[in-house]
N, C-alpha and C positions, 0 to 999 in steps of 0.2 A: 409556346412555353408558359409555364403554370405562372401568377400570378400570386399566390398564396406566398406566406410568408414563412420561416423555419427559420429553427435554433440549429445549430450545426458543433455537436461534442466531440472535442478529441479525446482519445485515450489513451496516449500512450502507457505502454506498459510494460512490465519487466520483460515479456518474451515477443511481444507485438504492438503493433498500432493499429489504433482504430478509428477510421470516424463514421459518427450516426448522426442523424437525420432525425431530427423529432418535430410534430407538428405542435401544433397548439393544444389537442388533446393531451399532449405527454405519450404519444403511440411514437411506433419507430419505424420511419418511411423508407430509411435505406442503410445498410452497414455495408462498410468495405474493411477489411483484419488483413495486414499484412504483417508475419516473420519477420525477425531478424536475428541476426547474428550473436551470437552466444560465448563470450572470451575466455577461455579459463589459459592465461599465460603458464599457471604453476598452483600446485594445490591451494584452495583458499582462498584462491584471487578470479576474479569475476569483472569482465570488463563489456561495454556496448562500444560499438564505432561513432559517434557523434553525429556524425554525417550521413549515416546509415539511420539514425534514427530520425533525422530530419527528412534525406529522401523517402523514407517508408510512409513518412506520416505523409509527406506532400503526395503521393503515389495515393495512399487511401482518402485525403481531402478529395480529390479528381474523380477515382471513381465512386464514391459517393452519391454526390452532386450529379455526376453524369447519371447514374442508375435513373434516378427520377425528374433527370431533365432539368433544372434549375442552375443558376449562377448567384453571382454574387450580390444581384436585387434581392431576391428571393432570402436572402439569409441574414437575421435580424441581429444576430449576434451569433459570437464566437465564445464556445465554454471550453476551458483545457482543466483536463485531470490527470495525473500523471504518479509513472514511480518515484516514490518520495524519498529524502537520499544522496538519492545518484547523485554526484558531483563530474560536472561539466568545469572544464576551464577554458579559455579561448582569448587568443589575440585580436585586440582591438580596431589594428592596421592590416590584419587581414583577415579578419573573421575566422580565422582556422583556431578547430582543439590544439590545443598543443600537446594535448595528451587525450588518452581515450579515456571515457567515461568510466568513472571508477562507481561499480553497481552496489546498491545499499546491504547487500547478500556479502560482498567482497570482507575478508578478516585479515588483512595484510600488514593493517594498525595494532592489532590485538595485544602486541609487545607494547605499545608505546600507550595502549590503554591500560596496560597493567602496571607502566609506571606512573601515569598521571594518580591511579590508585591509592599508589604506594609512597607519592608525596600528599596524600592528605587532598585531593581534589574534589573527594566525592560530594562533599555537604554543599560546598559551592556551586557547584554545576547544578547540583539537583535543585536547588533554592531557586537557581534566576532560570534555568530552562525548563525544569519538570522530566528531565532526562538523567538513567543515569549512564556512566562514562564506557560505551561501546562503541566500538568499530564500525557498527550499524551507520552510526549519524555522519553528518556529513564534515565535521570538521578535521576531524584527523583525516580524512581525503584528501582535504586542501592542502593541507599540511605536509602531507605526503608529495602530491603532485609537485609544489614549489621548492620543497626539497630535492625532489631526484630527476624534474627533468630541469636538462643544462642550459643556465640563464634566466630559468623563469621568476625568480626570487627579485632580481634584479629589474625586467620589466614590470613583476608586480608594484613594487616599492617606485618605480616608473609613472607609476597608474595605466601602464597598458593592458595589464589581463585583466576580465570579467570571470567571477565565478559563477553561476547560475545550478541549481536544481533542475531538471529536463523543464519544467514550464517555464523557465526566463530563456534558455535557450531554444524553445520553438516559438516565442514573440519576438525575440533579437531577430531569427531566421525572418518569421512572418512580417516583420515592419521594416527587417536589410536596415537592422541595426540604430533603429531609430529610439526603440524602446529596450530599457534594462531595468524589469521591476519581476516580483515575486507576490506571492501572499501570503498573509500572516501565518496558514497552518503549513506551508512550506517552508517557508522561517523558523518554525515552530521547531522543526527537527534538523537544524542543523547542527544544533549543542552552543549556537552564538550569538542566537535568538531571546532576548527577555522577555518572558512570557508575560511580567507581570508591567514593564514599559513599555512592551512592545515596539521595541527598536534595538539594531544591533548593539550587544555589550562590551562597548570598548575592554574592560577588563577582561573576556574572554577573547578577544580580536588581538587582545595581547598578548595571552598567554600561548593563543596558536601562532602566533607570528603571524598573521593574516592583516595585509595591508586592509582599509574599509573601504579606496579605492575599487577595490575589488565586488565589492559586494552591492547586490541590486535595490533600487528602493522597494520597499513595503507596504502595499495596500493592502485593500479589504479582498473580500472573494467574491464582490460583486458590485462590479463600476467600468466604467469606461476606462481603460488603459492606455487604449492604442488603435490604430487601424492598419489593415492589413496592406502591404506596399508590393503584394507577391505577384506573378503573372500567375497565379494560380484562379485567381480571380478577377474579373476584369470591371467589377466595380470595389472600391474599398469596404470591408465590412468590420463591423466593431468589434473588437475582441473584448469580452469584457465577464468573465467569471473563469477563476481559478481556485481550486481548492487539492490540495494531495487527496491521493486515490480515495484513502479509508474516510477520511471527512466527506468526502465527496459524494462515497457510497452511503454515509451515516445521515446526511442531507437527501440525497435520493430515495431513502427509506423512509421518512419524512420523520426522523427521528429527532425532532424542534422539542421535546417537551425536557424538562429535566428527570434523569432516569433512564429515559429510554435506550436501548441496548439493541447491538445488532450485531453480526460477525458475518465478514468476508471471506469468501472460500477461494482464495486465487491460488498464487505460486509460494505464497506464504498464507497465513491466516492473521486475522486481523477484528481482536472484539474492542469493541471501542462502546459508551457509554458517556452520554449527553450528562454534563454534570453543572449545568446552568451557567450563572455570568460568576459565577466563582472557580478560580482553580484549588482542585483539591490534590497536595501532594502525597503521594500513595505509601504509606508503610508495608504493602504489601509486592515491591518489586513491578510495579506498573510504570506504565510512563505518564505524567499531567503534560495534556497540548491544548495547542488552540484549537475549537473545533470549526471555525470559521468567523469571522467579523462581517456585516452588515451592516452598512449604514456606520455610527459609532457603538453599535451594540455589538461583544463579545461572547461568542459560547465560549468553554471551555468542555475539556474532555477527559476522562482517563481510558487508557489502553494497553489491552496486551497483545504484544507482538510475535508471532509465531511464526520461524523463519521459513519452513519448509511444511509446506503441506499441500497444494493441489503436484508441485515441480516432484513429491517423491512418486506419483504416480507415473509421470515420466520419467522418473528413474528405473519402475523399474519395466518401462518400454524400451527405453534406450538401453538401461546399465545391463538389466538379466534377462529382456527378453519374453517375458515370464504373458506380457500382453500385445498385441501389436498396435492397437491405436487404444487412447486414454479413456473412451467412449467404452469398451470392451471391459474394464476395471468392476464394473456390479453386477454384469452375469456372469464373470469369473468366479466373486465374492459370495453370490447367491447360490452355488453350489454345495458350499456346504452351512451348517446350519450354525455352525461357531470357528472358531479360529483354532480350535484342537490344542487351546493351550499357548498358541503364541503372540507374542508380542513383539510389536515394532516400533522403537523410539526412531523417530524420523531425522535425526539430530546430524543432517549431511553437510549444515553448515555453522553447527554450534547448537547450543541450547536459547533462546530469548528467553522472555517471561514464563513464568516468573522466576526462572532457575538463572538466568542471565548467565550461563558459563559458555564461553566461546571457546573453548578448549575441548566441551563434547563430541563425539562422533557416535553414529548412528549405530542401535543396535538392534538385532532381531533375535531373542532366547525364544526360551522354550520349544526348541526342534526336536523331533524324534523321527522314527523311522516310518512313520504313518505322515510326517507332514507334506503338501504339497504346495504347488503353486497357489491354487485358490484358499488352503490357508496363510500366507505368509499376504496374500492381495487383500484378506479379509482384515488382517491384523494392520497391514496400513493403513482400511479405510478407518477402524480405531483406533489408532494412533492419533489421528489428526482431532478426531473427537474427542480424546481424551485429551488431547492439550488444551483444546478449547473448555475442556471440565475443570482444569488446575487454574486456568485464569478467570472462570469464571467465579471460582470459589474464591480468588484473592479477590475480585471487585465486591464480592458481596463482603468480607471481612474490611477492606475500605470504606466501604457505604455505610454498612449496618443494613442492607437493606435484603431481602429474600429475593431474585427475580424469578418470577414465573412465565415470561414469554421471552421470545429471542429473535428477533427478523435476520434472517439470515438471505445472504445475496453470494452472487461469485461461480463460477464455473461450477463447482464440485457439488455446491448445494442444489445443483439439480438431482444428485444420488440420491435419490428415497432410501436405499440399505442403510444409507450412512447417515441420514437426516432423523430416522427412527430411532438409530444408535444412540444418536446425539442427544433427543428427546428423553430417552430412556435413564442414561444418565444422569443428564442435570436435572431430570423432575422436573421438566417444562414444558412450554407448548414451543413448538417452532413454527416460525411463520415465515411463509414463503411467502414474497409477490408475483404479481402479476409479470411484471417487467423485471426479471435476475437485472438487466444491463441500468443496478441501480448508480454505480459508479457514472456513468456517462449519464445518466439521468440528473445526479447532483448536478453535475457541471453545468448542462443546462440549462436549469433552473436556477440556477446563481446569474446565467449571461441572461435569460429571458427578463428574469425579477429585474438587472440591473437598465434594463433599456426598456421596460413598459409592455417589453410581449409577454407577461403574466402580469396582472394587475399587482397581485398581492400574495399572501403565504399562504392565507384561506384558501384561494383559488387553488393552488396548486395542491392544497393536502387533500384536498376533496378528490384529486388527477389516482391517490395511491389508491391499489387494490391487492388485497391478498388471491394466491392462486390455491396455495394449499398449506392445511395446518396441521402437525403431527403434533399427538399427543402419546404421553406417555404411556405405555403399555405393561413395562416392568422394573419399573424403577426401583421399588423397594422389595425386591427378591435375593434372592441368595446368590442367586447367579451374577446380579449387577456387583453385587457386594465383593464376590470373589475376583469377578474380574479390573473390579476398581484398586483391590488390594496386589493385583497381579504388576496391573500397571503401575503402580506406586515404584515397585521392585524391580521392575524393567528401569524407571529413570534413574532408581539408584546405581543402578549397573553404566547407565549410560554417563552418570556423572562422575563416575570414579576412574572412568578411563584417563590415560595420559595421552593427549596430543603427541604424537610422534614424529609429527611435519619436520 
């Protein structure tokens, strides 16, 4: 058995878990992805099994590890990066959810966000968290949960329930409940999080009715937390760097400088922007987070959040059919040479940034009797581009500043079709890395940095490579111009629908 040393990243994620195997170069020695389960109780609502996310990940920890032969000598630290959000609740005297994971996607609040609205909440919220008042975040989950299932208000106010984001509940799992902590850019989005104390806000703790009993302590996203108590390993190993997914991936991009900008292509999209140790609260409908803490130093960040974008390619695997596996989605697309006119707002679980209306639903115009399948596939892969082109335009009007490069990471930003779209548009370079799996790369290198297996920052920025860089090709043509003004008219359509739920 190898002797060498490794970082070992979890990732859980909105539709799977992951763990990867990274050496000391920053290379990736072993991946195991396992599925799960996908809740839709009633339209709008989006749930995971708790239990099911902890057996998945323990299932991918094992084979991992096993692929290249190694235990828990072998592994110097433990990095978790996770969907951020999600709210987990769970009994203390027996370790069980008492309820199932309510997913960051889920809009089952959206009533109770439009009354918090409408008594005047908005400037508050957005002042201490950097957030504004959506469904998305985790507090009206909690809120939720304590209200409607039977009793749990009562153990809360007990101090029996914990709340957790999926990275306190897979440390609670991994140390059998010895540790209940989070990280600051996990906090960050709960809506009860002070961005600017960085500690939970009793005045928002009160306004949700959320006992603080409940609630995990607060570190950095890279230090020793806890050690692992699991038979999954049979020596204990340190757990010690957490960061939510997008900081995660914004860190694995080696996105340290102020400025630097990057977008995640998963089951949502995700352009987030290093905006140094100052939080900058966004007039343009963005979110201000923490982009991670080190040591006592704070990035800050702004971001916009795009609900649906790699999952509508899976819709329309599963919903129409139209492709059989999501691999299949850019030789469909490369068929024909444009979209023949249509367009697809992707809005299957509301609108986020910058339009932030949860009330939207998805629309596809512009059909006629020439359209096909490969145009209606081509028109989502710009849809997704072009939502990343309306939040890109609002950070640049927050900034003041032009960007001209983008690192982009995440499953879909392997599509070259759609990586050129992208470029075309925003009049930039897109830069790809070497290693897409920059999310579990962040994690990593927050557990490495926290325990000595990376000396330092230098070290590790020198680890990033790009693999490939698209440059604009027709940005300022008639043609981008038309179809930039197309899509304008498609979201307007898309915002003016009524929710019929």
């Amino acid at each position: 058995m190898s002797q060498e040393k490794y970082i070992l990243a979890l990732d859980e994620g909105t539709s799977s878990a992951r763990a990867i195997v990274f050496d000391h170069s920053g290379e990736i020695r072993s991946v195991a992805q396992k599925e799960f389960t996908q809740i839709f109780p009633q339209s709008g609502w989006i749930e995971h099994n708790p239990d099911e996310i902890w057996s998945s990940q323990a299932s991918v920890i094992a084979e991992a590890i096993t692929q290249i032969d190694i235990n828990g000598k072998n592994i110097a630290g433990i990095g978790i990066t996770n969907q951020r959000e999600t709210t987990i609740v769970w009994d203390t005297e027996t370790d069980e959810p008492i309820y199932n994971a309510i997913v960051w996607q889920d809009r089952r609040t959206s009533d109770y966000c439009d009354q918090l609205r409408s008594e005047g909440m908005t400037e508050l919220i957005r002042k201490k968290t950097g957030l504004i008042i959506d469904a998305y975040f985790s507090a009206t989950k909690i809120k939720w949960i304590l209200d409607h299932v039977s009793g749990a208000r009562k153990r809360a106010e007990q101090g029996k329930l914990r709340f957790g984001t999926v990275d306190s509940w897979l440390i609670w799992r991994l140390t059998r409940g010895e540790v209940h902590v989070t990280d600051v850019t996990n906090a960050s989005r709960t809506m009860l999080f002070n961005i600017h104390t960085l500690d939970w806000d009793e005045e928002l703790l009160d306004l949700f009715d959320i006992p603080r009993s409940m609630m995990p302590t607060v570190k950095s996203c890279s230090e020793v937390y806890g050690h692992t108590k699991t038979t999954l390993f049979a020596h204990e190993v340190p757990i010690c760097g957490i960061a939510g997914d997008q900081q995660a991936a914004l860190f694995g991009q080696m996105c340290v400088d102020r400025g630097d900008i990057k977008n995640t292509y998963g089951t949502g999209c995700f352009l987030v922007m290093n905006t140094g140790n100052q939080p900058i609260i966004s007039q343009n409908n963005l979110l201000t987070t923490v982009a991670w803490q080190i040591g006592q130093e704070t990035t800050y960040a702004l971001e916009g959040s795009i609900f649906v974008a790699g999952s509508v390619v899976q819709w329309l695997r599963d919903g129409l059919g139209i492709i059989r596996s999501s691999s299949e989605i850019e030789q469909l697309a490369s068929t024909v040479p444009d979209t023949g006119g249509v367009y697809f707002v992707p809005a299957l679980t509301g609108m986020g940034a910058p339009y932030w209306d949860q009330h939207a639903r998805g629309i596809i115009c512009g059909i006629s009797r020439g359209t096909t399948s490969a145009h209606i596939a081509r028109a989502a892969l710009e849809g997704i581009a072009f939502q990343t082109y309306d939040i890109m335009n609002a950070i640049m009007r927050d900034t003041g500043t032009q960007i001209r490069q983008l690192k982009v990471d995440g499953g879909a930003s392997r599509n070259n079709l759609m990586m050129q779209f992208q470029a075309d548009i925003l009049n930039a370079e897109i830069i790809r890395p070497k290693i897409t799996e920059t999310t579990a790369l962040g994690a990593a290198y927050l557990a490495g940095l926290a325990t000595g297996y990376w000396d330092s920052l230098d070290e590790v920025k020198r680890q990033w490579q790009a693999e490939r860089r698209f440059l604009p090709e027709r940005a300022n043509t008639d043609e981008i111009a038309r179809a930039k003004a197309g899509w304008a008219d498609a979201v307007r359509r898309a915002l003016t629908q009524k929710n019929n739920d």
